[in-house]
N, C-alpha and C positions, 0 to 999 in steps of 0.2 A: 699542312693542314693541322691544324688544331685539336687535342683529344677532347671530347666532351666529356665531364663527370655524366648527363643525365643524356643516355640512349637514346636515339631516337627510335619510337614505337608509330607504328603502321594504325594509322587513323581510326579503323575500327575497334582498336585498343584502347585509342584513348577515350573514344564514346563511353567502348564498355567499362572502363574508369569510372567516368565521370557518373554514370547510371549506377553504380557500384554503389560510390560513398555520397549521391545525392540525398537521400533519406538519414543517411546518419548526418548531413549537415543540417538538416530540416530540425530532426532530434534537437542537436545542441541547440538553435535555434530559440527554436520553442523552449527549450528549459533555461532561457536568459531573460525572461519577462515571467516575474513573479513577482507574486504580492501575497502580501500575510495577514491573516484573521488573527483574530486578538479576541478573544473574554474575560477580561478582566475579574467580574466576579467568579466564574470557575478557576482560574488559574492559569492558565493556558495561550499558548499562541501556536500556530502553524503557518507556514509557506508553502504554495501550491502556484501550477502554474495561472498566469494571468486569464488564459482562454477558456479556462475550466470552469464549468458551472457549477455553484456551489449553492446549498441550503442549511441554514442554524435556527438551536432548538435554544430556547436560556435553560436557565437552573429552573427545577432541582437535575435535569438530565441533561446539561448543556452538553448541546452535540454540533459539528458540523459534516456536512457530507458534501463531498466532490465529486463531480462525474467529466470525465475525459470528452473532448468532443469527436462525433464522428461514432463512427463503428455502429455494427447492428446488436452485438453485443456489447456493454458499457464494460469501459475499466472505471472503478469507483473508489474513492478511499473513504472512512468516515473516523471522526477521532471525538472522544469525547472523555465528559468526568462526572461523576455520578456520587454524592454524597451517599455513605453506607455507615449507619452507625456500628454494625457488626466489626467493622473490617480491624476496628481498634482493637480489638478482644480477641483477632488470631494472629498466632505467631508468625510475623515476616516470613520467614523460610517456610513452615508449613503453606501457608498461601500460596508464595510462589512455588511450592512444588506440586500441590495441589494441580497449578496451572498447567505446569511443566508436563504435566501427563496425557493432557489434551483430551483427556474423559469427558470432562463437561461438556466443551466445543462438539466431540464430535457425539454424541447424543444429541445434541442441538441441533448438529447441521442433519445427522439420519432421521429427524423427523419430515424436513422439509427439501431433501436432496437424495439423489442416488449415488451410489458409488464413492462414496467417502473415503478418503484415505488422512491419515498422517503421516506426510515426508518428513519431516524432524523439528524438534522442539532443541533448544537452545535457550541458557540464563545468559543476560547481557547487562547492560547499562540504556537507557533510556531516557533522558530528558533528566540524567543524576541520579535515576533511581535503578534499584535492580528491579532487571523486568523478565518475564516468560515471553517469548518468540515461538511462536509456532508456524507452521507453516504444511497448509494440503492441498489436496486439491476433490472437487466433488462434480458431479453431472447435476444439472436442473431437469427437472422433469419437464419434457413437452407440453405448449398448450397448442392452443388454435391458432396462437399468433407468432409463433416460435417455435425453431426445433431447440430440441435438447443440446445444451453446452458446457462444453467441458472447463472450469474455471481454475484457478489457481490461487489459494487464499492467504495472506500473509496478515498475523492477527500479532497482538504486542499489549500486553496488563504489564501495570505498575500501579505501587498505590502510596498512596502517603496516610496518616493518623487518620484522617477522615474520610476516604473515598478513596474510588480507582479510578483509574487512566486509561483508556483503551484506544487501539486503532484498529480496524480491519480495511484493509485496500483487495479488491478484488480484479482478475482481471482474465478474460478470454484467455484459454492457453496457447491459440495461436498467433495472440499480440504481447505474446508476453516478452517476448526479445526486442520490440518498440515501445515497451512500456517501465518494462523493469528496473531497469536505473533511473524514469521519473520517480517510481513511488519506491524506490530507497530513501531517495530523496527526499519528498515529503515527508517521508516516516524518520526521517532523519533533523529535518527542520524541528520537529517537536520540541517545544519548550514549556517547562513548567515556571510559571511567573513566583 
């Protein structure tokens, strides 16, 4: 008799297998059809997946925004560039540290969220640029039509002479382990033209 390198396992194991890493094949799957938006006049391009619904603003706020399909809660990403003639007249580091503090963001978000937090800010590289990473997470206030959700926010400034670069991708924090390594992703495709 012949020794096998690969055990044999008792058929209920191999279901439970196969049930196992089905969704992570789904994942991979799905993050192999993509397609990328381009604007030319802001500067910009991004990749995103193909199934994802998307909406674009032009200049002077050219924006795109993505939404995941599925879920009662959306995972969303939005990326955009925003002409600012100030932005020339503050010092690169002062700006991004400014960012780096996450004061503004979360002022912004405790106006229209509960339970704000900042988990950590990080200075990186971005599309060539040095940028501010942030990253929290906040509760939405209940309506009628919704309960309250816990989110997970990943935001990213850069700028160049004339304006800034922005991304914020948000996403359910109970989809955030089926989600996460897409919108690395996306947030990683970012290119500045």
């Amino acid at each position: 008799m012949e020794a096998s390198f690969y055990p044999e396992l008792p058929v209920p194991i191999v279901f439970a297998l196969i049930l196992l890493f089905t969704p992570l094949a789904a994942e991979v799957a799905h993050a192999e059809q993509w397609t990328t938006y381009t604007d030319k006049e802001a500067g910009f391009s991004v990749s995103y997946p193909a199934d994802w619904e998307i909406e674009t603003k032009p200049m002077p706020r050219a924006e795109i925004r993505m939404e995941a399909p599925g879920g009662e809660a959306p995972t969303r990403c939005g990326f955009g560039y925003e002409r600012q003639d100030e932005v020339a007249s503050v010092d690169p580091n002062t700006w991004l540290e400014v960012h780096l503090s996450g004061g503004v963001f979360l002022e912004m978000y405790r106006e229209k969220y509960d339970e704000v937090s900042l988990v950590k800010t990080h200075k990186d590289q971005w599309a060539g640029q040095d940028a501010a990473f942030i990253e929290a997470s906040y509760l939405t206030r209940p309506r009628e039509d919704r309960d309250a959700t816990r989110y997970q926010t990943r935001l990213t400034f850069a700028r160049d002479q004339y304006g800034v670069y922005d991304s914020r991708c948000v996403v359910p924090e109970e989809d955030s382990e089926t989600w996460g390594a897409v919108l690395s992703q996306i947030v990683a495709s970012f290119t500045i033209l």
